[in-house]
C-alpha positions in Angstrom: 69.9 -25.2 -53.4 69.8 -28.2 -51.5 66.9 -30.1 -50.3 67.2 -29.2 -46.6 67.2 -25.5 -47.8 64.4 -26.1 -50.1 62.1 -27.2 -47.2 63.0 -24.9 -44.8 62.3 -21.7 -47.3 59.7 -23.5 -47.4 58.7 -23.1 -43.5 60.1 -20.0 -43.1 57.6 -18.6 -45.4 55.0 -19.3 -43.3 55.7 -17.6 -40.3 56.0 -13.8 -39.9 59.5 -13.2 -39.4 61.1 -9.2 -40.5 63.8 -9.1 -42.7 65.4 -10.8 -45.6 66.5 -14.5 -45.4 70.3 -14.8 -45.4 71.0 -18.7 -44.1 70.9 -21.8 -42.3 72.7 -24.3 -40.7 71.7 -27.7 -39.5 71.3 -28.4 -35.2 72.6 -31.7 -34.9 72.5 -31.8 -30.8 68.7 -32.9 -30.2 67.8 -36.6 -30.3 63.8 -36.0 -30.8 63.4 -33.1 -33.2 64.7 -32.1 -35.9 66.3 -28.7 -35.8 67.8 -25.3 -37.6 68.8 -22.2 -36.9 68.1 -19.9 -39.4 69.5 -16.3 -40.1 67.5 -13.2 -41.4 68.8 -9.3 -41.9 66.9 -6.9 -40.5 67.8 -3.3 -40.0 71.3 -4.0 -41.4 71.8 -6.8 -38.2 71.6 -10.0 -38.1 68.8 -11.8 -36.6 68.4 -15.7 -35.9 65.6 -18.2 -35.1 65.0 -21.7 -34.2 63.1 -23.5 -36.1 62.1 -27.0 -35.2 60.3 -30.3 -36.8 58.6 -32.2 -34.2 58.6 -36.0 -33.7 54.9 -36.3 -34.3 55.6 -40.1 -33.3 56.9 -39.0 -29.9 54.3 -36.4 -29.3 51.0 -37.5 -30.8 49.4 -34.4 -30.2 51.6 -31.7 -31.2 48.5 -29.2 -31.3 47.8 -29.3 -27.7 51.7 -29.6 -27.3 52.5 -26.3 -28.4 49.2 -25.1 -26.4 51.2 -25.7 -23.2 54.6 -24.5 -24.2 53.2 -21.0 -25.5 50.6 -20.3 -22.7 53.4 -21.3 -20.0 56.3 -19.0 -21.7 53.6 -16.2 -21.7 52.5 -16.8 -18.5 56.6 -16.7 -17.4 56.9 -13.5 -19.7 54.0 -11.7 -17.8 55.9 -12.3 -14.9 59.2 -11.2 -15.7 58.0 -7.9 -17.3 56.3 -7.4 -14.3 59.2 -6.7 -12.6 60.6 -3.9 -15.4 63.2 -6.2 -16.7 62.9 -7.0 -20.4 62.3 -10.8 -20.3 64.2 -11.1 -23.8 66.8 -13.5 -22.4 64.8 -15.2 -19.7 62.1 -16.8 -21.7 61.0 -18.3 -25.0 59.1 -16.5 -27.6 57.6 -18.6 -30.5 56.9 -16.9 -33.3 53.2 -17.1 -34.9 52.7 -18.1 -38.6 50.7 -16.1 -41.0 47.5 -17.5 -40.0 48.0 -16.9 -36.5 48.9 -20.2 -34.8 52.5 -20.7 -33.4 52.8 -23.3 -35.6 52.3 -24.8 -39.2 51.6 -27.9 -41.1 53.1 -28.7 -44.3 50.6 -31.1 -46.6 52.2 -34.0 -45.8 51.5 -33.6 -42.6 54.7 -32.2 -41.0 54.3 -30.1 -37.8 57.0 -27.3 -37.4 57.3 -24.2 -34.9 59.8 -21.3 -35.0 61.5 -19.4 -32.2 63.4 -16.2 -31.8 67.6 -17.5 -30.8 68.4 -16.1 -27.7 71.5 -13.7 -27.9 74.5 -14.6 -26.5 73.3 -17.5 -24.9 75.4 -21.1 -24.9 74.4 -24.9 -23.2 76.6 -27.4 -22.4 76.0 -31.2 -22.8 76.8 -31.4 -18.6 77.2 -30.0 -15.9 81.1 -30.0 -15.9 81.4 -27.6 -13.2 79.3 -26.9 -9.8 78.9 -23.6 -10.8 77.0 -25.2 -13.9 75.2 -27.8 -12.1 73.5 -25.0 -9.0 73.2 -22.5 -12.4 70.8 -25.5 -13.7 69.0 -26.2 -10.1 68.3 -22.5 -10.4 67.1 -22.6 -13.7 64.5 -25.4 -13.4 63.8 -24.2 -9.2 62.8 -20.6 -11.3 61.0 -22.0 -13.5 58.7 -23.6 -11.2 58.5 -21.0 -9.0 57.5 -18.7 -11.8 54.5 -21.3 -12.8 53.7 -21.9 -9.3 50.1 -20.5 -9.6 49.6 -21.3 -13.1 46.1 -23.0 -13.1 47.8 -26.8 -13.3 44.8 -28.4 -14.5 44.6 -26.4 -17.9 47.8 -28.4 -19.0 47.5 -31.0 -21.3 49.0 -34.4 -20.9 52.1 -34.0 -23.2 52.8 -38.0 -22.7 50.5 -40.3 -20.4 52.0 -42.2 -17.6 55.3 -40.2 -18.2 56.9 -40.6 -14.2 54.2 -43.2 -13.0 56.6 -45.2 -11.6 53.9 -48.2 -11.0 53.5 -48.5 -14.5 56.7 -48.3 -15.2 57.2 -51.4 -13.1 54.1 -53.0 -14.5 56.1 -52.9 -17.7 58.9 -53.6 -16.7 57.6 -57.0 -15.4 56.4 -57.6 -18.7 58.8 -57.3 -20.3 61.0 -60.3 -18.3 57.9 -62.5 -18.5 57.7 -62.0 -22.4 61.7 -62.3 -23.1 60.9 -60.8 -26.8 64.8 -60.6 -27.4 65.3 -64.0 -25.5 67.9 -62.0 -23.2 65.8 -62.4 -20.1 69.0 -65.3 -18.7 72.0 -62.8 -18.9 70.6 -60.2 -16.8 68.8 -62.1 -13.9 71.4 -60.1 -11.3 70.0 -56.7 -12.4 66.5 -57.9 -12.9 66.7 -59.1 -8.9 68.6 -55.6 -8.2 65.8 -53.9 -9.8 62.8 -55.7 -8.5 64.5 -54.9 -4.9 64.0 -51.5 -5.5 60.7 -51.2 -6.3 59.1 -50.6 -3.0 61.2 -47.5 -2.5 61.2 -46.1 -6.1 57.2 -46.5 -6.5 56.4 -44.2 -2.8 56.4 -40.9 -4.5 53.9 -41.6 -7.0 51.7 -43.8 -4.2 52.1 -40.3 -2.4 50.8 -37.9 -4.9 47.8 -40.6 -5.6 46.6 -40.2 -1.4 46.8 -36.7 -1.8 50.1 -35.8 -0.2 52.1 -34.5 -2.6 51.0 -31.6 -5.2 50.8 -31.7 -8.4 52.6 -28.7 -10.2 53.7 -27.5 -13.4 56.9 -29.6 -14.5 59.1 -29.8 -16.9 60.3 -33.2 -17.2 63.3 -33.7 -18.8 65.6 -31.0 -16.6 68.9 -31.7 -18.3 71.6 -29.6 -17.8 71.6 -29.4 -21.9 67.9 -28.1 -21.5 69.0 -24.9 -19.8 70.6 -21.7 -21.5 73.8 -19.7 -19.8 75.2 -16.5 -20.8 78.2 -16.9 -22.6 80.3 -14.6 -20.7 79.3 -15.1 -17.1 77.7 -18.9 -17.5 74.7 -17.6 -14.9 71.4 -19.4 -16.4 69.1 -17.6 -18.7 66.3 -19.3 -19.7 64.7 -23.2 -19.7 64.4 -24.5 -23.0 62.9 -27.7 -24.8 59.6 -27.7 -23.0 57.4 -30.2 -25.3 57.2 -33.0 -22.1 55.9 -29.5 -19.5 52.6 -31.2 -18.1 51.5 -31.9 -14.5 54.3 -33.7 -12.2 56.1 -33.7 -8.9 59.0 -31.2 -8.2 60.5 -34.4 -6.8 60.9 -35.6 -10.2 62.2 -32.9 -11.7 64.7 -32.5 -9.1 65.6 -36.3 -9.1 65.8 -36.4 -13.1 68.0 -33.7 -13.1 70.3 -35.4 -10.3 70.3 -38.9 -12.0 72.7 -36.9 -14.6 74.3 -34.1 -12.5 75.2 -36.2 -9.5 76.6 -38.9 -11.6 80.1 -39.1 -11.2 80.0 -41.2 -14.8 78.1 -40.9 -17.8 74.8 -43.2 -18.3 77.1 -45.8 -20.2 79.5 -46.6 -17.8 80.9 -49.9 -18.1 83.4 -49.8 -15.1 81.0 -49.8 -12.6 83.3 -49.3 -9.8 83.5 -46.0 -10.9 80.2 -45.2 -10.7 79.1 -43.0 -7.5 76.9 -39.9 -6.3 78.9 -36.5 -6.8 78.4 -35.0 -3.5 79.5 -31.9 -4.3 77.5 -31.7 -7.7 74.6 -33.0 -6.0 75.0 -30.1 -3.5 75.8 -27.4 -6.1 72.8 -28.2 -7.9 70.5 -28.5 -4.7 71.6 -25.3 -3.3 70.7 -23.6 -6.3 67.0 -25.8 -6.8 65.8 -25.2 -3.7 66.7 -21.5 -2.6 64.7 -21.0 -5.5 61.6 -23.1 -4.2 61.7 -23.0 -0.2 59.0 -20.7 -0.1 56.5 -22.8 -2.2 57.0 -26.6 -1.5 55.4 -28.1 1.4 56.6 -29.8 4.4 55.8 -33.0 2.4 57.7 -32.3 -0.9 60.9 -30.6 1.3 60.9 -34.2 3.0 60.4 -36.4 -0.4 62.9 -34.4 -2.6 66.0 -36.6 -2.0 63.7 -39.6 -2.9 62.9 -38.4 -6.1 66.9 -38.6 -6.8 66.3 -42.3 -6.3 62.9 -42.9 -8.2 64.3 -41.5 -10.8 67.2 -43.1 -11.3 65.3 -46.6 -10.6 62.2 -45.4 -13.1 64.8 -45.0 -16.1 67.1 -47.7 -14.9 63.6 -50.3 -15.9 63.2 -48.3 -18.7 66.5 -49.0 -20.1 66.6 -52.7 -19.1 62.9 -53.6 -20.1 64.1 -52.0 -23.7 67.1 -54.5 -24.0 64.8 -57.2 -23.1 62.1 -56.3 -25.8 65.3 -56.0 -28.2 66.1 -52.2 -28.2 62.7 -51.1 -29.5 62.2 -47.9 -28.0 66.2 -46.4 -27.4 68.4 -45.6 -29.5 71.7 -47.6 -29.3 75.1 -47.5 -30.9 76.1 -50.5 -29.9 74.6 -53.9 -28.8 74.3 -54.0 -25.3 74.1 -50.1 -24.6 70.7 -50.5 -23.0 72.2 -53.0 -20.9 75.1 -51.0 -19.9 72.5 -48.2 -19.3 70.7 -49.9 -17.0 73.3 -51.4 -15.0 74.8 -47.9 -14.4 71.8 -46.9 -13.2 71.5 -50.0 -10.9 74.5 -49.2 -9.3 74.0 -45.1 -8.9 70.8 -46.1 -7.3 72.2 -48.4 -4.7 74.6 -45.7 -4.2 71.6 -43.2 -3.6 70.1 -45.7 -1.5 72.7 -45.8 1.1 73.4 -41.8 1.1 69.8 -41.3 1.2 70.2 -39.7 4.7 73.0 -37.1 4.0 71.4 -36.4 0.4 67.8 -35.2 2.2 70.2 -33.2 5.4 71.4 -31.2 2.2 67.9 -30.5 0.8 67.1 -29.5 4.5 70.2 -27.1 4.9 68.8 -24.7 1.6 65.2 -25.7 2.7 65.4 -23.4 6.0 
């Protein structure tokens, strides 16, 4: 037996899961975590599970963590059953451990959580079609709209500062005055392009702090990799990977979301004339985002969402270049200057945004009526 299978025996143990344990296999996908999938027999049929190390560095407070995730897939599962449909393939369900928490610690202090596998369910890495990429606005538009009178306040802060795009600058500047990596004279050009950008990209959080913008239950990472699709029909399922769900701006999970989707490259690009919004992606994924949502946002958020497209792409565009300048601290890289090129896509997708601002926010308009 090898080690891997030693320890998570080991974890499985400690949860109450039916049936006899068959296998496991190793999820190599996730960048945080670390992940299995697990197989048990129950009934003659065989039954599967997630099960999940968390990055304890990432999320310091795992406890109140898992507090959020398990009171907002309840809160989502109350709503769905609601309706008479079984909410099976719509939602998470973690399981609980043997002491009654929906988690457990090893002795060395490992945190890990377990979750039922939804059946028949695939992702995919992007959103390689438009019927994907409106499948994933609907997804995360749903998910909001299902949350949209959760008591926001009872959330805990999952990571502080996450989309305060101030900070993010205040960093940012930092990071050019301290030149930790002495790399500050290569990249002057994007430094400049970035610094031009910060009046625009910092007015959605200067918003929300007047009062103008809601706060709401977010997700916050709203890949298309962080959404499940049936495997026959590819129509969305359920939202998964919810550790960074705290209070946001539907602005920013919309624009996060676009950042990837509307990209007509990946984040790495280094032919940067290739680099432009996807129109029709950007549509696809709109349509599907706000039909969901009309009903809810304000006149306020209907009028901002475009923007957060842009904040977004500028807020990890200084995240990527202050890490290069600090000497790749906080990203991981597979090559030198893949923070660099990282950023600089991002510079350029953003000046792109910046000039089809306009047409981006008459498209949130057309599904907003």
């Amino acid at each position: 037996m090898s080690i891997h299978e030693t320890k998570v025996l080991e974890v499985l143990s400690r949860f109450a899961i039916a049936g006899e344990y068959s296998h496991f296999e190793v999820i190599n996908s996730g960048h945080i975590n670390e992940t299995y999938r697990a197989y048990f027999i129950r009934n003659g049929e065989l039954k599967d599970y997630i099960l999940q190390r968390v990055n304890t560095y990432v999320f310091k407070n795992p406890v109140a963590m898992m507090e959020n995730i398990v009171n907002v897939t309840e809160y989502i599962r109350a709503k769905i059953k609601a309706t008479g449909i079984s909410a099976k393939r719509f939602v998470l369900h973690y399981q609980k451990a043997k002491d009654g928490k929906y988690y457990t610690q090893l002795s060395d202090g490992e945190f890990w959580r377990c979750c039922r596998y939804i059946d028949d369910s695939i992702s995919f890495l992007e959103a390689s079609t438009v019927k994907v990429a409106e499948e994933s606005g609907r997804a995360f538009g749903e998910f909001q709209k299902y949350l949209a009178d959760y008591p926001v306040q009872n959330l805990h802060i999952a990571i502080p500062h996450f989309h305060n795009t101030v900070n993010r600058y205040e960093i940012f500047k930092k990071a050019i005055e301290d030149d930790f990596a002495g790399r500050r004279e290569g990249v002057c050009e994007e430094i400049d392009g970035y610094l031009a950008l910060e009046e625009v990209a910092t007015q959605l959080y200067k918003l929300q702090r007047k009062g103008e913008l809601p706060l709401r239950v977010t997700h916050n990472d709203t890949k298309t990799s962080n959404v499940l699709f049936d495997a026959d029909t590819h129509e969305h399922l359920s939202v998964i990977d919810l550790d960074t769900v705290m209070p946001g701006l539907i602005a920013c999970d919309f624009g996060d979301a676009i950042r990837i989707v509307g990209n007509t490259c990946g984040e790495d690009e280094t032919d940067l004339s290739k680099i432009d919004v996807d129109m029709e992606k950007y549509e696809g994924f709109t349509k599907g985002f706000v039909s969901e949502l009309k009903s809810m946002m304000t006149e306020k958020e209907v009028e901002t969402l475009a923007l957060g497209a842009l904040a977004m792409t500028v807020e990890c565009g200084i995240r990527f270049l202050s890490d290069y300048l600090d000497g790749d601290k906080y990203f991981r890289v597979h090559y030198e200057q893949q923070n660099l090129d990282r950023a600089r896509c991002h510079l350029v997708l953003a000046q792109k945004m910046l000039e089809k601002l306009d047409k981006m926010q008459e498209i949130v308009d057309k599904y907003a009526k």
